[in-house]
N, C-alpha and C positions, 0 to 999 in steps of 0.2 A: 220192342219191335212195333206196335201201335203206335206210338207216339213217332217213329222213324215214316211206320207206313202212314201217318197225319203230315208228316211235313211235306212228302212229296204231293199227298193231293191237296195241301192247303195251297201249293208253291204253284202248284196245276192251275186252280180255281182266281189265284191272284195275279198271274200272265196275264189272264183277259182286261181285269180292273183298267187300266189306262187306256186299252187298245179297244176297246167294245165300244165307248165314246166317237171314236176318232172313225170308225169303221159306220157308225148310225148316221154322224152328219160327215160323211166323206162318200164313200162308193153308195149310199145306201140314201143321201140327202134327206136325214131326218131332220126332226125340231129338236129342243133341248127336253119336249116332253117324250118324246119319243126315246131317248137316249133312256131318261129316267122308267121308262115301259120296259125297256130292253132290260137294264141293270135287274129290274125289280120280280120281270118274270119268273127270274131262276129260283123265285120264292114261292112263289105262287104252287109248282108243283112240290115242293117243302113244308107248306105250308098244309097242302090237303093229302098229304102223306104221313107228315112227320107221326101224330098220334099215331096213326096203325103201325108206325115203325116199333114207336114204341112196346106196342102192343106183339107183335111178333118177336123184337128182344125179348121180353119177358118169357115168353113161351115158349120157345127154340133157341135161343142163346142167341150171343152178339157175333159171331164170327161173321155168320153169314150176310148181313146187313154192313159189315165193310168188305167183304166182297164183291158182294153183287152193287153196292151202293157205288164204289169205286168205279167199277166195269161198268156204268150205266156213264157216268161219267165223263169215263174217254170215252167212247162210242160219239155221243151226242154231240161233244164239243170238236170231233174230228170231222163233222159233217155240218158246222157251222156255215161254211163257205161254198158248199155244195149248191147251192140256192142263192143269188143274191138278190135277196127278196125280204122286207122287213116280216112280214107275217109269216112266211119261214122260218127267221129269226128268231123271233118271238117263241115260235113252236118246239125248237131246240133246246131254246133256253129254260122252256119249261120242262121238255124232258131233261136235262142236266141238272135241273131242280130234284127230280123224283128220285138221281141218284145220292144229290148231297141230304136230301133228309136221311135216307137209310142210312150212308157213313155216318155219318155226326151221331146219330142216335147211339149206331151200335157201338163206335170209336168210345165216344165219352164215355156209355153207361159201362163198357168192357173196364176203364179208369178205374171207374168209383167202385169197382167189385171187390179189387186188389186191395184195398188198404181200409183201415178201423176207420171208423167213423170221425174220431179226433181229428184225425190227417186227413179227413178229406178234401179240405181247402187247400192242402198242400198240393194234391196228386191233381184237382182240377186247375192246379195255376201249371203244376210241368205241363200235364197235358196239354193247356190252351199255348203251350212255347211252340208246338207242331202248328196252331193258327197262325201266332202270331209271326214264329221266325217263316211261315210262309208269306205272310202280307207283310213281311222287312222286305224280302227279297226277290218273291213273284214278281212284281210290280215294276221293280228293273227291270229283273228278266225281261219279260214283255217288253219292256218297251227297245231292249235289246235287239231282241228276235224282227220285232216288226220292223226295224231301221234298217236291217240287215238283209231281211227275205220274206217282207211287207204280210198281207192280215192273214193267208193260208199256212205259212209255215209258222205264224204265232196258235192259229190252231193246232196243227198238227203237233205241236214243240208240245203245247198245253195237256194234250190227250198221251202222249207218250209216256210224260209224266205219272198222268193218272193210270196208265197201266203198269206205273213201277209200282205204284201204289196199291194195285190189285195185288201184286207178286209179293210185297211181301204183307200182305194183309194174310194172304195164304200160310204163314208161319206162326201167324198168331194160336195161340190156348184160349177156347173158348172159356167163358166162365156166366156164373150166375143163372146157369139153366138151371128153371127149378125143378123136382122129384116130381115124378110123373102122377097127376092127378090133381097135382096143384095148381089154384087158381091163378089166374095172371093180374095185372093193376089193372084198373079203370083206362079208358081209352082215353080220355083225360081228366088229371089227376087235381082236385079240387082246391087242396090244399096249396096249387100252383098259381092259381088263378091270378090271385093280387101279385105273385111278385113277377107272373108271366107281363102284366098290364106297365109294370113299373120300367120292367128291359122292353118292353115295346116304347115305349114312349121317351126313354132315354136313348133308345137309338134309333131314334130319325135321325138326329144329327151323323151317327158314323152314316147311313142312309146318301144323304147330299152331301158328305165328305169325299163318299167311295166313287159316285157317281158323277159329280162335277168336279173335286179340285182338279184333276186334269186340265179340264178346259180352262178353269178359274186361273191355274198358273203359265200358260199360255198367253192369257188374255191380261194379265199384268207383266208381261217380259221376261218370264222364268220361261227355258226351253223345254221341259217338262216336267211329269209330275217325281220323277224317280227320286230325287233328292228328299221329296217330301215324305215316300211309303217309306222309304230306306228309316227315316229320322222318327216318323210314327210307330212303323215296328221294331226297329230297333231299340227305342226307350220302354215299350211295351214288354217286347223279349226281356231284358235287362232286370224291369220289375218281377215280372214273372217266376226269372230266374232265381235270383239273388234276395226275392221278396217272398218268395212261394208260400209261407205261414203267415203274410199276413194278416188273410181274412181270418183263420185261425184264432191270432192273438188280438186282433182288433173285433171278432166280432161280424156278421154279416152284414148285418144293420148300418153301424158304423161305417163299414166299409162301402157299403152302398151310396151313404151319404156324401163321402168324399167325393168316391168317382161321378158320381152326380153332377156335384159341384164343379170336379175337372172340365166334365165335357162340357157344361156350361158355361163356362169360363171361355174356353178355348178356342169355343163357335163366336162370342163376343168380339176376343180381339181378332178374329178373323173376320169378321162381318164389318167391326168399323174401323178398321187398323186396315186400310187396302193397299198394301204395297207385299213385293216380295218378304221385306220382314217381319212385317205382320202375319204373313202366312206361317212365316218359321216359326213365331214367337207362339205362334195360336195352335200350331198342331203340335207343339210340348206340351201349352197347357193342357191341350186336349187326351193328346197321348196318355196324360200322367192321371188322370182320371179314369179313362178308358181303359187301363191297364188292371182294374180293381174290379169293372161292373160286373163283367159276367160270372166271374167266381163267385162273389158276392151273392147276387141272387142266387144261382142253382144253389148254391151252397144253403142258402134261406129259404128255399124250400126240398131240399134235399134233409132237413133238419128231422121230419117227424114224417117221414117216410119208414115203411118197412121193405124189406131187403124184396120181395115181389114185385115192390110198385117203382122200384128206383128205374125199368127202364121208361114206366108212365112219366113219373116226372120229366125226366131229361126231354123225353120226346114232348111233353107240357111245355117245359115252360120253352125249348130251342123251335115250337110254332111258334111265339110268341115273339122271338127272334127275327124268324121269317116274316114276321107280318110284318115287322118295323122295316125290314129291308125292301120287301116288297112291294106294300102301298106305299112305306115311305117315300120310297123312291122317287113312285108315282105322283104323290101328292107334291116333295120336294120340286119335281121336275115341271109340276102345273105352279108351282111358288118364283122360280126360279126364268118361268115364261113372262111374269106379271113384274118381278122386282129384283130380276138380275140374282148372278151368284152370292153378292152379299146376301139378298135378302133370302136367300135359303140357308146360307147359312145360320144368320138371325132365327128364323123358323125353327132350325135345329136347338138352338139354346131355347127357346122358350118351351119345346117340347120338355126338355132337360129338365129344366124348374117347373114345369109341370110331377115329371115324374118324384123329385123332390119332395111336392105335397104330398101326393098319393100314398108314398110311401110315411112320411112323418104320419100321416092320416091311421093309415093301417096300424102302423107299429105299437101308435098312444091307445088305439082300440083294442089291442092283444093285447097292451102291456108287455109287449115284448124288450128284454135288455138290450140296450145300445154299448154298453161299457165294460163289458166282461166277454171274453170270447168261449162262450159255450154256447153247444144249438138254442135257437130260440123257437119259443111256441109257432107253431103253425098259425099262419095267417088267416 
């Protein structure tokens, strides 16, 4: 049932992806920095929530935090248009933010409760199938809805959603409330730190992915971007699917490394391959890396956690998330003023091989294993 009430609000969240572009430099005459402000808001209040989400999963259980997290959700996104006004905008975007920290927190950490420790790379890849087969298919959607009954009814289509989402979020079994007197995790959890630093800085690139191929495919002869979320979340789903023990039998580490690798790759032949097929060719490559990272991390720091601090982490290291999509945005969208959508692209991959070191950095200083799939020591 979580994972059903995750696809509706993922499918919710990823309607706007194409259309929040088209809506900043259309009725609203933004810049392309602006677009990137817009995208990145809805982090910002994610971002300065997420820990105390965490912090209230642990102490109260998860149910409530995809509840209410959901129901914040639609609300804010049905009153997108109520204002045509970018600081408006803005403000919305950040209240839709303060709803998706609380689901995300509570959705995942409710995941990882369910299942022993060995399988928890397995249950973190179904789970992230509700992300992903959301961002396969949102992103149509959307751009369905807006062709059909332009940017108010892709809001309102969007928030409907996220009130299925509430509906049957309400079905869920809480779990993981701890026995009364028990302490809860740390507001945030230390032992997150480094691999939270690692998923922020490998995704900037999904960041200026999310943000501009829209436009990017547009502006080389492609009529939109639908072909392209469809192809990104669908090999993602696919992995996910049919892959779910990966990180298990590979390892987090390793698997970190790979997806690494992917997205770096992928922003490459995107950035200098500019044509239609280079897009296609580059958001496989990319896909196919992206489809590994974030299991990977939470899963590497999910390793030497105890069973109180698991919703600290989740809510650790998914800020961590939020800050790459957030400033990314931001930063991509100031990259993207100065050297065009390639050169954010580009931007995105060197962030990648940034996060590459970082992590090689970390893992030789733990000594933590790369080749055997068993948790590895805390970073």
């Amino acid at each position: 049932m979580i994972v059903t009430s995750g696809l509706a609000y993922f499918t919710a969240l990823a309607m706007l992806t194409p259309v929040l572009p088209l809506y900043v430099k259309g009725p609203l005459g933004g810049t392309d920095t602006m677009v990137g402000l817009a995208i990145g808001t809805l982090f910002v209040g994610a971002i300065v929530l997420r820990p105390w989400a965490g912090r209230v999963g642990d102490r109260v259980g998860r149910r409530v935090l995809v509840i209410s997290g959901a129901a914040i959700v639609a609300g804010s996104t049905a009153l997108y248009g109520l204002v045509e006004s970018f600081p408006y905008l803005v403000a919305m975007r950040a209240l839709t933010g303060v709803g998706e920290a609380a689901f995300f927190v509570g959705a995942a950490t409710m995941v990882t409760d369910i299942v022993p420790a060995a399988r928890r790379g397995e249950a973190i890849s179904y789970w992230s199938v509700s992300v992903y087969g959301g961002l396969a298919f949102g992103p149509a959607l959307g751009e369905m809805v807006h062709d059909a009954g332009g940017f108010d009814a892709t809001w309102l289509s969007a928030a409907g959603l996220a009130l299925v989402a509430v509906v049957l979020g309400c079905f869920t079994s809480d779990t993981g409330r701890p026995p009364a007197g028990a302490s809860s995790g740390p507001l945030l959890h230390r032992g997150s730190i480094v691999p939270g630093i690692v998923m922020f800085s490998g995704l900037i690139a999904l960041a200026g992915f999310t943000a501009f191929v829209a436009l990017y495919a547009r502006r080389i002869g492609l009529g939109g971007a639908d072909t392209i979320f469809l192809l990104y979340g669908g090999i993602v789903l696919a992995i996910r699917v049919f892959g779910a023990r990966l990180q298990d039998r590979l390892g987090s580490v390793r698997a970190g490394f790979m997806a690494l690798s992917g997205i770096a790759g992928g922003m490459i032949v995107i950035a200098s391959w500019g044509t239609v097929t280079g897009l296609y060719v580059g958001t496989v490559v990319y896909a196919l890396g992206a489809a590994l990272l974030y299991p990977a991390i939470l899963l590497l720091a999910l390793a030497r956690a105890s069973d109180q601090e698991r919703a600290s982490v989740v809510g650790t290291v998914s800020s961590f998330f939020d800050l790459s999509q957030g400033l990314g945005s931001l930063i991509v969208g100031v990259v993207v003023s100065a050297a065009g959508y390639r050169g954010g692209f580009a931007f995105g991959a060197g962030c990648a091989l940034v996060a590459i070191v970082i992590l090689r950095t970390a893992t030789r200083r733990s000594r933590a294993p790369v080749s055997v799939p068993r948790p590895e020591p805390a970073l």
